[in-house]
C-alpha positions in Angstrom: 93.3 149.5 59.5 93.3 147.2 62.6 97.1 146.6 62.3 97.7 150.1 61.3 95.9 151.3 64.8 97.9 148.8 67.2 101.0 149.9 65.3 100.2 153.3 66.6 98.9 152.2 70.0 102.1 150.3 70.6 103.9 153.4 69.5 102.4 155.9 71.8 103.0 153.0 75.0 106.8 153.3 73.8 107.1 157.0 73.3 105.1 157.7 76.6 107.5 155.1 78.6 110.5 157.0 77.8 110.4 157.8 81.7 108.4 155.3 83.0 107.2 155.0 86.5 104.9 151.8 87.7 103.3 151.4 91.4 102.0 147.9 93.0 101.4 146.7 96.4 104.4 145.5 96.6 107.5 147.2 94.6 108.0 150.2 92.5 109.4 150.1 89.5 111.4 153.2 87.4 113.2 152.1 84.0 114.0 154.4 80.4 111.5 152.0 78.7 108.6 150.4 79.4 106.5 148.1 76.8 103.2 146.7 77.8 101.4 143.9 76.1 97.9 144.6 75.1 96.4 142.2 78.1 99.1 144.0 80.5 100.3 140.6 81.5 103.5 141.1 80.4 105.7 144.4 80.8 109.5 144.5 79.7 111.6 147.4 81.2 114.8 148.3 80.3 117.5 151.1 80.9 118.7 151.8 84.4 116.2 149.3 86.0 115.2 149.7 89.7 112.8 147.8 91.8 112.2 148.8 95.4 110.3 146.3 97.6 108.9 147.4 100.1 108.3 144.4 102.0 110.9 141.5 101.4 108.2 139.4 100.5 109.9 137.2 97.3 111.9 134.6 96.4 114.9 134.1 93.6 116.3 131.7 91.7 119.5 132.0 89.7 122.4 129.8 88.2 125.5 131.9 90.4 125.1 134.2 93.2 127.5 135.8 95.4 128.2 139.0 98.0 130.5 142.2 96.8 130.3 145.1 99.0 127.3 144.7 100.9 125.5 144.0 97.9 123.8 140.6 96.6 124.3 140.0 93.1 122.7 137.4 91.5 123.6 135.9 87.6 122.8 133.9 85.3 118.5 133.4 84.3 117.6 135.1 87.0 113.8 134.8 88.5 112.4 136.9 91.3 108.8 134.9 92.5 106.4 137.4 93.7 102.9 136.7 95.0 101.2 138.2 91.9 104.2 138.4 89.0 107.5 136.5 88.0 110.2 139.1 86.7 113.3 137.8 84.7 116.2 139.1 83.9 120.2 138.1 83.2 121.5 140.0 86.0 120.4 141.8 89.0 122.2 143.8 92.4 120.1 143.8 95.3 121.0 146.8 97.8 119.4 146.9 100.9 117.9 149.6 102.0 115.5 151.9 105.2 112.5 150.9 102.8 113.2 147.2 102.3 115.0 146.0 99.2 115.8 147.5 95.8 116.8 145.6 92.9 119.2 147.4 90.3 119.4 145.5 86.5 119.7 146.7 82.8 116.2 144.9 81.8 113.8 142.9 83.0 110.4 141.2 82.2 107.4 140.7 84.6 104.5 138.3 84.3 102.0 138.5 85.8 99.2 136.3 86.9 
């Protein structure tokens, strides 16, 4: 019965991130999916990620990174550092933008602290 009750849990996070929107102090975040471990430390998005930072407050790291058009695109076990969360992906584009900075990726995964 337990496993049969996080199976639907887990469901209902999945079909109810279909259109996913998520809010911190920091960034915003819209993606297709969204999947939320039970403890809420760790979130995976995926589909048309964005991330908009409102204050350029982070870091990266990333094994290639270059300019094309304006844009910063960064490859290659990417890690943006935030004060409260760590997200990961393979690619990102970062745009500039009035607000600050918005990051643009297929999927990512946050971790937070």
């Amino acid at each position: 019965m337990i496993l049969f009750n996080k199976l639907i849990r887990s469901t209902l996070v999945v079909l109810s991130a279909i259109s996913s929107f998520t809010s911190a102090n920091e960034m915003e975040i819209t993606a297709i999916k969204k999947v939320i471990s039970e403890d809420s430390k760790l979130r995976t998005y995926s589909g048309n990620v964005s991330i908009a930072f409102a204050h350029g407050n982070l870091s990266t790291k990333s094994s290639r990174a270059y300019f094309q058009k304006g844009k910063t695109v960064m490859e290659g076990d990417v890690e943006i550092i935030l004060s409260n969360a760590i997200a990961k992906t393979q690619r990102v584009t970062f745009i500039p933008s009035k607000q600050g900075l918005v990051a643009k990726m297929d999927n990512v995964t946050l971790t937070y602290k």
